[in-house]
C-alpha positions as CSV (number, residue, x, y, z in Angstrom):
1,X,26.7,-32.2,14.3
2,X,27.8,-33.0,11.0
3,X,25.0,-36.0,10.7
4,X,22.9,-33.5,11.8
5,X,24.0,-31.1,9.2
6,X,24.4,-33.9,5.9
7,X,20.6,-34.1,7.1
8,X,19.6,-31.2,6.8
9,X,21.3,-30.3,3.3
10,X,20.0,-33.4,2.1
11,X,16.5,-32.3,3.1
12,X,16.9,-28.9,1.8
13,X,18.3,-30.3,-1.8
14,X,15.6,-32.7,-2.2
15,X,12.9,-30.4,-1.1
16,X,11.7,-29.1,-4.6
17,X,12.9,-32.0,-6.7
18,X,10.0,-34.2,-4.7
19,X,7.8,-31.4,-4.9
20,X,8.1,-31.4,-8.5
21,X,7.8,-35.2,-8.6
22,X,4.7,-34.8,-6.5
23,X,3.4,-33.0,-9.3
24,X,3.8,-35.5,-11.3
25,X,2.0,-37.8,-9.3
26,X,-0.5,-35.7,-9.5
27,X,-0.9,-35.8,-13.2
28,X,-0.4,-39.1,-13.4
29,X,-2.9,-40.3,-10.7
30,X,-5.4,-38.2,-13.2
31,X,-5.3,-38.6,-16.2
32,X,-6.5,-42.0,-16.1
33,X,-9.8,-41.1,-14.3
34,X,-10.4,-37.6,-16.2
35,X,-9.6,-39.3,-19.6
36,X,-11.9,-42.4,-19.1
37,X,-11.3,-43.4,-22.7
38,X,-7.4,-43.6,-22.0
39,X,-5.6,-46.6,-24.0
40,X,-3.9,-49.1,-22.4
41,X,-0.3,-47.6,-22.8
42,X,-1.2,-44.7,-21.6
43,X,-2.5,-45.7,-18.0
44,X,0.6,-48.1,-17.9
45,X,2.6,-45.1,-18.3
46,X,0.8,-43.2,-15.7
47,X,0.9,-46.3,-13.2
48,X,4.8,-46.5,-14.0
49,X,5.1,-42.7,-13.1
50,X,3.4,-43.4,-9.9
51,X,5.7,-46.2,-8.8
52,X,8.6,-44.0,-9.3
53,X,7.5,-40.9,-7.6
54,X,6.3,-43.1,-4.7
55,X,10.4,-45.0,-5.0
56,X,11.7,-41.2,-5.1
57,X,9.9,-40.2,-1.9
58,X,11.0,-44.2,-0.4
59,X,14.6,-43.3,-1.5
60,X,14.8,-40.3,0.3
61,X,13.2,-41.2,4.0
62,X,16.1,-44.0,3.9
63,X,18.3,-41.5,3.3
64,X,17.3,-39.1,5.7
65,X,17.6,-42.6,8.1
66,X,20.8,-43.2,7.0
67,X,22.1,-39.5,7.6
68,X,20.0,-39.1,10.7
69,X,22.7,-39.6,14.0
70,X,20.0,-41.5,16.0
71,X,18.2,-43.9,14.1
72,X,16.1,-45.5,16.5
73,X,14.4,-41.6,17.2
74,X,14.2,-40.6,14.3
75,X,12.2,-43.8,13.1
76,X,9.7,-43.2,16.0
77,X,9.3,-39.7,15.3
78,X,8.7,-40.6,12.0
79,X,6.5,-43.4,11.8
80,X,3.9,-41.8,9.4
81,X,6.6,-41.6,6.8
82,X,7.8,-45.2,7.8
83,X,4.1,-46.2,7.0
84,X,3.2,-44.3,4.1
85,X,6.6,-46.2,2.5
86,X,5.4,-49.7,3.6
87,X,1.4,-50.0,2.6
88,X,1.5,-49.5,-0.8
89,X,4.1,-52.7,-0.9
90,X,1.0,-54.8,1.2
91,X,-1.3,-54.3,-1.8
92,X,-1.2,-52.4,-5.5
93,X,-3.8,-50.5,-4.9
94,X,-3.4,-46.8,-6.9
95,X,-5.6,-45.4,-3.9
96,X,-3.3,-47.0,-0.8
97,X,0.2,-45.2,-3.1
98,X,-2.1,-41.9,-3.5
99,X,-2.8,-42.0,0.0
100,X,0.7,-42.7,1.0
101,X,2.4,-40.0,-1.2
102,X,0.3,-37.3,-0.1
103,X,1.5,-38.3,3.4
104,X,5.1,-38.0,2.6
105,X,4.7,-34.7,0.4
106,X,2.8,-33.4,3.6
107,X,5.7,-34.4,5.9
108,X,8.4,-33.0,3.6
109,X,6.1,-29.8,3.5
110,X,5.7,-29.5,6.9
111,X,9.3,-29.8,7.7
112,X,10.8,-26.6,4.8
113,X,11.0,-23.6,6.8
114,X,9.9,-21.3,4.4
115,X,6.4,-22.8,4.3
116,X,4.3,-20.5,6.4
117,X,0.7,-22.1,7.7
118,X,-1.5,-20.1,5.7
119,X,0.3,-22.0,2.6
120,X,0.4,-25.4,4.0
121,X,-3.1,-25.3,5.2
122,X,-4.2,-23.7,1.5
123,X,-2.3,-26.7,-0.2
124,X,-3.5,-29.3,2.1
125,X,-6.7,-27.9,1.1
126,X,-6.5,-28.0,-3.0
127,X,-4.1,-31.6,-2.6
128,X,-7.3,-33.2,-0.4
129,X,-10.1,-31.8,-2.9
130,X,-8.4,-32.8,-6.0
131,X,-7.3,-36.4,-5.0
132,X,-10.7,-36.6,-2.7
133,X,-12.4,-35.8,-6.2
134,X,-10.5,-38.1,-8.4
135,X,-10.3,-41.0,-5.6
136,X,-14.1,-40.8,-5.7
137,X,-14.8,-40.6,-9.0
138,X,-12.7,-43.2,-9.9
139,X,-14.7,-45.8,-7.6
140,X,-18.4,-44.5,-7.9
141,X,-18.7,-43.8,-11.4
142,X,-18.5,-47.8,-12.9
143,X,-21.4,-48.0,-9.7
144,X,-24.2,-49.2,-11.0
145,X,-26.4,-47.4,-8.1
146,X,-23.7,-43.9,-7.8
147,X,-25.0,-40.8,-8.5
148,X,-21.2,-39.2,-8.9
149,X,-20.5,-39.8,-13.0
150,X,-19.1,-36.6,-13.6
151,X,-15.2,-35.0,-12.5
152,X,-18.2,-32.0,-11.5
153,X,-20.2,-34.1,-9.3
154,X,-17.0,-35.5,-8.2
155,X,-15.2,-32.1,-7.1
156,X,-19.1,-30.7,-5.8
157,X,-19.0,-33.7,-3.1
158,X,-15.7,-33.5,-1.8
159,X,-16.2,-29.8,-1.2
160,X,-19.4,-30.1,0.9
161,X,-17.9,-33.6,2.4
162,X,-14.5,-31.4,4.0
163,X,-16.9,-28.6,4.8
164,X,-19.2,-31.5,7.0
165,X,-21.9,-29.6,5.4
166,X,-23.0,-32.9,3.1
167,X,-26.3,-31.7,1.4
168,X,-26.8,-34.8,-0.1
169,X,-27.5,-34.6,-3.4
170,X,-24.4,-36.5,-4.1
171,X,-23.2,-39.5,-1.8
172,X,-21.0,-42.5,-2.6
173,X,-22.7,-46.0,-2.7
174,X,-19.2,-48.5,-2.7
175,X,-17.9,-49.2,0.3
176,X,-14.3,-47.8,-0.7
177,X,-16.4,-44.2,-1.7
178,X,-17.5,-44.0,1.7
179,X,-14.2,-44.7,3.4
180,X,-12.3,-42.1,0.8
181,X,-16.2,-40.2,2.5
182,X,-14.9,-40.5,5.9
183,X,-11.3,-39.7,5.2
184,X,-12.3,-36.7,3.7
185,X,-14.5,-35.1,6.7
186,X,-12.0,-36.1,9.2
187,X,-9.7,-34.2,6.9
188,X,-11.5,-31.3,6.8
189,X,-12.7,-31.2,10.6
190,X,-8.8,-31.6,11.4
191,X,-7.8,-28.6,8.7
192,X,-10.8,-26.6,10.1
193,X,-9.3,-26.7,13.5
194,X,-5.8,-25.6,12.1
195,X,-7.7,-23.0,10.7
196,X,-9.7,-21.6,14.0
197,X,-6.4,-22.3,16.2
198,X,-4.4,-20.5,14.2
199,X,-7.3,-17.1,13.8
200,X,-7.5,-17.8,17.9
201,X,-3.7,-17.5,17.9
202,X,-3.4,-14.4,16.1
203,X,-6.1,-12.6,17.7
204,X,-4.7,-13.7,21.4
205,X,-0.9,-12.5,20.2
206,X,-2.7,-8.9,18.8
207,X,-4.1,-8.7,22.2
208,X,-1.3,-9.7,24.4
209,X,0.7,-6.9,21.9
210,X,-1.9,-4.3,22.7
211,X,-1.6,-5.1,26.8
212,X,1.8,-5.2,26.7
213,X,1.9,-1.8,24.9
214,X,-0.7,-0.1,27.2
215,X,1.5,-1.3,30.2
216,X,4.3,0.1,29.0
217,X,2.5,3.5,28.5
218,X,1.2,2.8,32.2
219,X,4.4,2.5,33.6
220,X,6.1,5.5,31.9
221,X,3.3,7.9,32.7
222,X,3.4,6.6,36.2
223,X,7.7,7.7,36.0
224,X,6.7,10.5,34.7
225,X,4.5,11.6,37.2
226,X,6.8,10.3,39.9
227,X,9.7,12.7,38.3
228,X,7.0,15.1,38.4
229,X,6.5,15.2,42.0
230,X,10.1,14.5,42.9
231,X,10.6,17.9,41.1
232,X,8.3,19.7,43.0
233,X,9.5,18.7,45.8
234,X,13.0,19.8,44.9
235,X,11.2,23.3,43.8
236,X,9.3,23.4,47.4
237,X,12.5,22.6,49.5
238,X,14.8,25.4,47.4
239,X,12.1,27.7,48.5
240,X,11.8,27.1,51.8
241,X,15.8,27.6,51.8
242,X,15.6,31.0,50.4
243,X,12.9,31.9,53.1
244,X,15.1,30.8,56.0
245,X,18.0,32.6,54.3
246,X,15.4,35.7,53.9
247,X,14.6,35.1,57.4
């Protein structure tokens, strides 16, 4: 119990300080690609913020497996976070350490109760445009054949690409733009379903509110009328008591 509890204070401390660093990422990861002209210094800079924010987040899920009182679980109920840690080490790729920190900002989301769906599902949303955008942009607009040059075109494609609606105006021509291309619709049919599920859910639970409601009107009109007739009974056999005292 007191793992358990050294786990969760840990989590709930470090919840907004890795939010925060998240942010940073997040600046970081574009400055470099909206500011094409950057100077050397600067992207080093930016590249040096993105290791440590990706550390910070490495840090803390071997903490949370040092505090947690069954290791072996939690490392196989955690596996995403155990993988998001481990690829960028495989190969320095800014793209493997964006795609593995929005991973463990997900996770970290998902798990702070105060989160409701709506929110998570409207950040996923802007985190996977943005870095969908920039991640593009970054690797179709040096392309000699691209047609996505501009942060506009960039942000225009990844919104039709979640939405699967793809009008094709813009489409990457490298074959890292189309895997970023297919990461991107699978994110946005999976978010699409979180969406519908949870509109299903909430429509079923109005209904099942409004049954249980009309039941419970059912059943106390049906008492209601049973008192009724239990009382006119009563009334009938008092009168026919008075007759046969009458009588």
């Amino acid at each position: 119990m007191s793992d358990q509890s050294a786990q969760a204070r840990w989590e709930r401390r470090t919840q907004r300080p890795l939010l925060a660093l998240a942010v940073a990422f997040a600046v970081a990861y574009a400055v470099p690609i909206v500011d094409h002209s950057a100077g050397h210094s600067l992207t080093a800079a930016c590249t040096v913020v993105e290791w440590v924010v990706w550390a910070a987040f490495a840090v803390d899920y071997l903490m949370r497996l040092a505090l947690a009182p069954r290791r072996r679980e939690f490392v196989r109920t955690h596996w995403t976070d155990l993988c998001a840690v481990l690829v960028p080490l495989l190969q320095p790729l800014r793209l493997l350490r964006m795609v593995s920190t929005l991973l463990l900002v997900g996770r970290r989301a998902r798990m702070a109760s105060q989160i409701r769906l709506t929110t998570y599902v409207a950040g996923s949303v802007t985190g996977l445009l943005m870095f969908g955008s920039l991640a593009v942009l970054s690797v179709e607009r040096d392309s000699p054949n691209g047609n996505i040059r501009t942060l506009g075109d960039a942000v225009w494609w990844s919104f039709t690409t979640m939405t699967t609606v793809g009008y094709g105006d813009h489409a990457p021509t490298t074959g890292l733009g189309r895997v970023i291309a297919v990461g991107l619709m699978l994110s946005g049919i999976a978010l699409l379903g979180v969406v519908t599920a949870n509109i299903a859910a909430w429509f079923i639970a109005r209904f099942e509110k409004d049954d249980v409601e009309e039941r419970r009107q059912t059943e106390a009109i049906a008492a209601l009328a049973e008192e009724v007739r239990s009382l006119r009974a009563e009334v009938a056999r008092l009168a026919d008591e008075r007759e046969q005292q009458r009588s």
